[in-house]
SELUM-910933 format. One record per residue: residue number from 1; x, y, z of N, C-alpha, C in turn. Coordinates in steps of 0.05 Angstrom, whole numbers, plus 5000, padded with zeros to 4 digits. Each point is the difference from the previous one (the first is absolute). Example, Ala and Ser with C-alpha at 12.3 -4.5 7.8 and 13.67 -1.06 7.14 Angstrom:
atom k:1 | nc1:5264 | nc2:4886 | nc3:5156 | cac1:4982 | cac2:5024 | cac3:5000 | cc1:5018 | cc2:5024 | cc3:5000
atom k:2 | nc1:4993 | nc2:5021 | nc3:4986 | cac1:5016 | cac2:5024 | cac3:5001 | cc1:4985 | cc2:5022 | cc3:5014
//
This chain:
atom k:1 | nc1:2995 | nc2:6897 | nc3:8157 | cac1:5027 | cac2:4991 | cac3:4996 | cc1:4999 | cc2:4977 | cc3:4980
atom k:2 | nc1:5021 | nc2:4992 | nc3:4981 | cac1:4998 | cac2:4987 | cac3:4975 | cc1:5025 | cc2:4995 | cc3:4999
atom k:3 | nc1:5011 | nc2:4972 | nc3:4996 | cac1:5015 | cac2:4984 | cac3:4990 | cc1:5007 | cc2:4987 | cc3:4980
atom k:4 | nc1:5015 | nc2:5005 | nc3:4985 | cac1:4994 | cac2:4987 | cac3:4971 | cc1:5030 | cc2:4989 | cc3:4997
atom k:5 | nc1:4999 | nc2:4973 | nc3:4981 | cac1:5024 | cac2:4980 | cac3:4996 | cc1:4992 | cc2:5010 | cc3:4962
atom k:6 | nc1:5022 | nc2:4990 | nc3:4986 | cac1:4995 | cac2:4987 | cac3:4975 | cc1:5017 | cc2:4985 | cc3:4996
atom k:7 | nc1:4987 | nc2:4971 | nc3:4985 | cac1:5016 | cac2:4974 | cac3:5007 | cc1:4993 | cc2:4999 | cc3:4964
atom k:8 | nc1:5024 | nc2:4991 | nc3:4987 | cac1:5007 | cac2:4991 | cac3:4972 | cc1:4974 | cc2:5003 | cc3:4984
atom k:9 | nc1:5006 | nc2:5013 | nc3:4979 | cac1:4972 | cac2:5001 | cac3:4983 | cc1:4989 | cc2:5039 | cc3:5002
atom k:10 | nc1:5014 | nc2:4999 | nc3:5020 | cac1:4992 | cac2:5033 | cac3:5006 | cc1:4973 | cc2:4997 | cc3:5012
atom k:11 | nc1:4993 | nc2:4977 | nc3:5015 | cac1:4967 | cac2:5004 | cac3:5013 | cc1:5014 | cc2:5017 | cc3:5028
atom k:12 | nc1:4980 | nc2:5009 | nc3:5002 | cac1:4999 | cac2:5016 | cac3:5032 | cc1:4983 | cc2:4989 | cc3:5011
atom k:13 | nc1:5004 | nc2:4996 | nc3:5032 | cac1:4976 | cac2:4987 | cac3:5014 | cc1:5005 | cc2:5026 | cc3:5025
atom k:14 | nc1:4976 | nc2:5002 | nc3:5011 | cac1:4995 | cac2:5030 | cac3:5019 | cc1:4989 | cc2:4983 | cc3:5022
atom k:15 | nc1:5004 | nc2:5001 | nc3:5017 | cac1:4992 | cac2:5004 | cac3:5028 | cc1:4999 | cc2:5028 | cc3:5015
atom k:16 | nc1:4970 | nc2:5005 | nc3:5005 | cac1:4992 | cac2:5025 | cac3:5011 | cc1:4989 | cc2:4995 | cc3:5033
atom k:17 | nc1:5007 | nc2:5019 | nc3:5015 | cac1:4977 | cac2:5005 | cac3:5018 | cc1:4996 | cc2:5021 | cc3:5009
atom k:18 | nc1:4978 | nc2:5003 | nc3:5005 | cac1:4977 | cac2:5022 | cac3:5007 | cc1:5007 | cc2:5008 | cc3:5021
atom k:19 | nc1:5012 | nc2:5019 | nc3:5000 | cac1:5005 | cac2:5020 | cac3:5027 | cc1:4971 | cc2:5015 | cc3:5017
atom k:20 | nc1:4980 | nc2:5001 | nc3:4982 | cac1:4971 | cac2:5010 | cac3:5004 | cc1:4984 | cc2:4971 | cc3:5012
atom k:21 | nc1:4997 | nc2:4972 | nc3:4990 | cac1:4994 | cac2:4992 | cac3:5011 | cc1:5010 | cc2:4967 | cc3:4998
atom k:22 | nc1:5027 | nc2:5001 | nc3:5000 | cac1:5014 | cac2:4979 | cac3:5000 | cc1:5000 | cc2:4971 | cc3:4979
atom k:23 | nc1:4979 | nc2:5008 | nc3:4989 | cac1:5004 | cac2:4984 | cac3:4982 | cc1:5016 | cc2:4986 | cc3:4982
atom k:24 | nc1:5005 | nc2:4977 | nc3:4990 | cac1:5012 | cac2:4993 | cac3:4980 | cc1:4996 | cc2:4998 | cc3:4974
atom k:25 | nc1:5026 | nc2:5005 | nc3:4978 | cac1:4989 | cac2:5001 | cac3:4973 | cc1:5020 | cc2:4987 | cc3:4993
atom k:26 | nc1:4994 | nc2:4974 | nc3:4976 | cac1:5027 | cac2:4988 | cac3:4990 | cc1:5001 | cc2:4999 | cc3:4973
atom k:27 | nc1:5013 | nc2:5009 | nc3:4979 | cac1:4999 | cac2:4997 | cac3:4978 | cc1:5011 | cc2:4983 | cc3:4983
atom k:28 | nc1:4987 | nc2:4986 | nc3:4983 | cac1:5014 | cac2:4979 | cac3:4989 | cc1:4987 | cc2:4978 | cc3:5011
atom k:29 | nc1:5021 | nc2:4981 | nc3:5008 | cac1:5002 | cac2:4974 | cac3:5028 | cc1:5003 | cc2:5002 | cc3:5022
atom k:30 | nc1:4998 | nc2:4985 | nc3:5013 | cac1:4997 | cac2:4994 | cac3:5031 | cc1:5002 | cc2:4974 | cc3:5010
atom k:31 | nc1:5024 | nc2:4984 | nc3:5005 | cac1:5005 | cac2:4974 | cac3:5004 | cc1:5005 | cc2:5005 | cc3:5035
atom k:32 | nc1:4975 | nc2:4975 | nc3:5013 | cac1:5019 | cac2:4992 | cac3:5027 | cc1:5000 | cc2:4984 | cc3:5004
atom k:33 | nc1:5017 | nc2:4997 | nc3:5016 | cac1:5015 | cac2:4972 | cac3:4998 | cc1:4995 | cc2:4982 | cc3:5024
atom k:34 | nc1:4984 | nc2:5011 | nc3:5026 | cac1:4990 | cac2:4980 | cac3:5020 | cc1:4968 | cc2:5009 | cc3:5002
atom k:35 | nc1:4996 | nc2:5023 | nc3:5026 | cac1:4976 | cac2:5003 | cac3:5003 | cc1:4985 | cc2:5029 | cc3:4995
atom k:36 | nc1:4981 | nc2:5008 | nc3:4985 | cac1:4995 | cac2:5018 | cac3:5001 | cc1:4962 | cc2:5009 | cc3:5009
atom k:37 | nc1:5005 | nc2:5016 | nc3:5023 | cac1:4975 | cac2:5000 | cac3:5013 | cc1:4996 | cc2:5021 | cc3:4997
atom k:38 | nc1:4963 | nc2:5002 | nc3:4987 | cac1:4988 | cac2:5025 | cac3:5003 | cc1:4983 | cc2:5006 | cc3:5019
atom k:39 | nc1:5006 | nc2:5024 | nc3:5020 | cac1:4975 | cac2:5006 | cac3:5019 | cc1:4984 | cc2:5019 | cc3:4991
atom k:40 | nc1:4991 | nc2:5012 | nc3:4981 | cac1:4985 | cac2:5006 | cac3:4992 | cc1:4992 | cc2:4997 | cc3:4975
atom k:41 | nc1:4989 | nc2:5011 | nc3:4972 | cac1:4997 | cac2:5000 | cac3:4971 | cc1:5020 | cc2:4988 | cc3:4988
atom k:42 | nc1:4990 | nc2:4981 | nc3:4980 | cac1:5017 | cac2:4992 | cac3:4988 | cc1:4992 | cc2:5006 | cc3:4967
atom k:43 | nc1:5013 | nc2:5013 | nc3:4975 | cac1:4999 | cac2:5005 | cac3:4979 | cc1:5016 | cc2:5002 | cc3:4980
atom k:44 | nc1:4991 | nc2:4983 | nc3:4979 | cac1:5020 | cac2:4992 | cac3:4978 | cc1:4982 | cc2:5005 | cc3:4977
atom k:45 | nc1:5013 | nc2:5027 | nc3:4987 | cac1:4983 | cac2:5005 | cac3:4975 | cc1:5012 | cc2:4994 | cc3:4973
atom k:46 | nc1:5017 | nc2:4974 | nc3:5005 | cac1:5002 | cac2:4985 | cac3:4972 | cc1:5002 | cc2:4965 | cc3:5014
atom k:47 | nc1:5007 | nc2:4977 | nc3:4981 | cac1:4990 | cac2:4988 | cac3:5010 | cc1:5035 | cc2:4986 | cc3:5021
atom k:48 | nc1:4993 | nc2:4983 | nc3:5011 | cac1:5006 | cac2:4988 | cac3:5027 | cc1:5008 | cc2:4972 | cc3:4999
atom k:49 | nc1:5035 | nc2:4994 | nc3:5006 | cac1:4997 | cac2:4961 | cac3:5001 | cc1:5007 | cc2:5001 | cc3:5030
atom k:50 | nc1:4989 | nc2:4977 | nc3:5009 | cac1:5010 | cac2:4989 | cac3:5025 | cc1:5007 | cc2:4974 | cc3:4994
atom k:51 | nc1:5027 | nc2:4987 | nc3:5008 | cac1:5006 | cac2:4975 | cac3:4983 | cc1:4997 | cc2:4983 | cc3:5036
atom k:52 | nc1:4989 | nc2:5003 | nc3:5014 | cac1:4995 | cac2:4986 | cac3:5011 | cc1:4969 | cc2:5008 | cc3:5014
atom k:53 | nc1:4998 | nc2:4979 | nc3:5031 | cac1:4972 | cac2:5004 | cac3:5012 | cc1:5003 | cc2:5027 | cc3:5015
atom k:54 | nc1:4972 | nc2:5012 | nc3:4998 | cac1:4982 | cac2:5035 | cac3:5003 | cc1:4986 | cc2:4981 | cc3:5017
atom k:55 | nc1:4996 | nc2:5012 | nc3:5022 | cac1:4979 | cac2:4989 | cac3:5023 | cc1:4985 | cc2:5034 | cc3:5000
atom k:56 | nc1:4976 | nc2:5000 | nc3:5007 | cac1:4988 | cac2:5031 | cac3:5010 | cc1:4984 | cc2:4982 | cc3:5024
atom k:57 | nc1:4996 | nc2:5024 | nc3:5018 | cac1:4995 | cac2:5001 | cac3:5027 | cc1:4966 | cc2:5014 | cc3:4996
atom k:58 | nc1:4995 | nc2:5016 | nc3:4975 | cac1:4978 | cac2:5024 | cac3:5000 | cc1:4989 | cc2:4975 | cc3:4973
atom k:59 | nc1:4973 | nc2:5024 | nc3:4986 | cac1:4987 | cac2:4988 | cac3:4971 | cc1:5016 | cc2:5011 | cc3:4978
atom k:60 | nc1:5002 | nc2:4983 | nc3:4987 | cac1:5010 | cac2:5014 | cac3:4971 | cc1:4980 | cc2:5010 | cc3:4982
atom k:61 | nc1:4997 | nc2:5023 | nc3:4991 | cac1:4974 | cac2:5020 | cac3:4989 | cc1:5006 | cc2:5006 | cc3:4978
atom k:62 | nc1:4989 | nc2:5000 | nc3:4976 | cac1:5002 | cac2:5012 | cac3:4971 | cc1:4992 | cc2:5033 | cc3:5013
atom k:63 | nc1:5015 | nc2:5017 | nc3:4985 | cac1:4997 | cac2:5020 | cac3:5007 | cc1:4961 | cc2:5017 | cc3:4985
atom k:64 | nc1:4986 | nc2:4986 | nc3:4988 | cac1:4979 | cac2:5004 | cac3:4986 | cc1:4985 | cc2:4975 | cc3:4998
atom k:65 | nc1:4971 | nc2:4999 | nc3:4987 | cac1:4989 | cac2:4976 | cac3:5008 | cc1:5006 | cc2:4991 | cc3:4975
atom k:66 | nc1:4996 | nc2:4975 | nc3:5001 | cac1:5001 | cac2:4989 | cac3:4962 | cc1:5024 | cc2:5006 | cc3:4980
atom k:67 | nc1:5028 | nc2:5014 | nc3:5017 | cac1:5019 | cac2:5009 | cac3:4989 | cc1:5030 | cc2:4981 | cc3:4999
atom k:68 | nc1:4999 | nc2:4974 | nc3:5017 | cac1:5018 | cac2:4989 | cac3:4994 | cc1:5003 | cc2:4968 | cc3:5007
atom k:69 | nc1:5018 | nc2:4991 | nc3:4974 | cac1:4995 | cac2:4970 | cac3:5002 | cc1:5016 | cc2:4985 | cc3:5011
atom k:70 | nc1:4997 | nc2:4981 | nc3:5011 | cac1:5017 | cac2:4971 | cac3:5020 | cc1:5013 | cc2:4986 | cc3:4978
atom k:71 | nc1:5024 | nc2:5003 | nc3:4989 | cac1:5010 | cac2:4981 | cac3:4987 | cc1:4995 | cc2:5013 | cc3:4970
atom k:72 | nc1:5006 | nc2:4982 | nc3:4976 | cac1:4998 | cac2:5003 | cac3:4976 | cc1:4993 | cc2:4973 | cc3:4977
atom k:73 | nc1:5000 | nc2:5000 | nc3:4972 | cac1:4985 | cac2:4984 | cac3:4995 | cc1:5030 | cc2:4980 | cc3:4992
atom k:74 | nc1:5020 | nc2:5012 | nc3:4999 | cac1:5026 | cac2:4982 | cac3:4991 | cc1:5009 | cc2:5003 | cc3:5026
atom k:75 | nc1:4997 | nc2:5005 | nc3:5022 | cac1:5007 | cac2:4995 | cac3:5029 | cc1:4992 | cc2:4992 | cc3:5018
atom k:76 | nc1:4976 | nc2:4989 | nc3:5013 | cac1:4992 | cac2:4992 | cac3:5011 | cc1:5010 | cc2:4976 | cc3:5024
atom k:77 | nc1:4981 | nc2:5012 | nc3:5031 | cac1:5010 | cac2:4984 | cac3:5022 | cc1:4983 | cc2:4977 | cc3:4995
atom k:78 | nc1:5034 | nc2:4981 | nc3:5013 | cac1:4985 | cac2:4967 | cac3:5004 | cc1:4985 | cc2:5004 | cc3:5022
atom k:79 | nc1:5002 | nc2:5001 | nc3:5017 | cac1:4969 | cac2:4997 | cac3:5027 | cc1:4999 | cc2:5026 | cc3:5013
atom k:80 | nc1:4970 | nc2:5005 | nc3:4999 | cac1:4995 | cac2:5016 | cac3:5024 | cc1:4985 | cc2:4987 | cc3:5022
atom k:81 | nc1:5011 | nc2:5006 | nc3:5029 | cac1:4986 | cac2:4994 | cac3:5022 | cc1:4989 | cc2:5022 | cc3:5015
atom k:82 | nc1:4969 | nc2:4991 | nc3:4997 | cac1:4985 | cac2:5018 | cac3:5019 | cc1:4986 | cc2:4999 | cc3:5018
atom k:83 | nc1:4992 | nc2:5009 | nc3:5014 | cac1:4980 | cac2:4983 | cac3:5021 | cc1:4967 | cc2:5022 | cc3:5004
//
């Protein structure tokens, strides 16, 4: 099942779900506006803002070894705490 808007500009944004296995698909954007909880996988195959605090409960894992970097050389975090 698929839902689709087009909002000025002629973009279309799709919202799908998987009648096979419920999944979600969002095309375009995806703005929410209080809480959004994942109980299982979470995947974003472009990149991702969160304009506020991301707490995780699990490890955060590069998906390969040696394949991804903390920060950048014109971005960089003021402190990390670790223990």
């Amino acid at each position: 099942m698929n839902f689709y808007s087009t909002i000025s500009g002629g973009v279309t944004r799709t919202l799908g779900v998987s009648g096979t296995t419920g999944a979600i698909t969002v095309s375009n954007a995806l703005s929410v506006g209080q809480t959004l909880s994942v109980a299982g996988a979470f995947a974003a195959s472009s990149t991702s803002t969160f304009a506020d605090v991301v707490t995780l409960q699990h490890k955060l894992l590069p998906n390969a070894d040696s394949t991804v970097d903390v920060g950048a050389s014109a971005t960089r975090f003021a402190n990390v705490y670790a223990v």
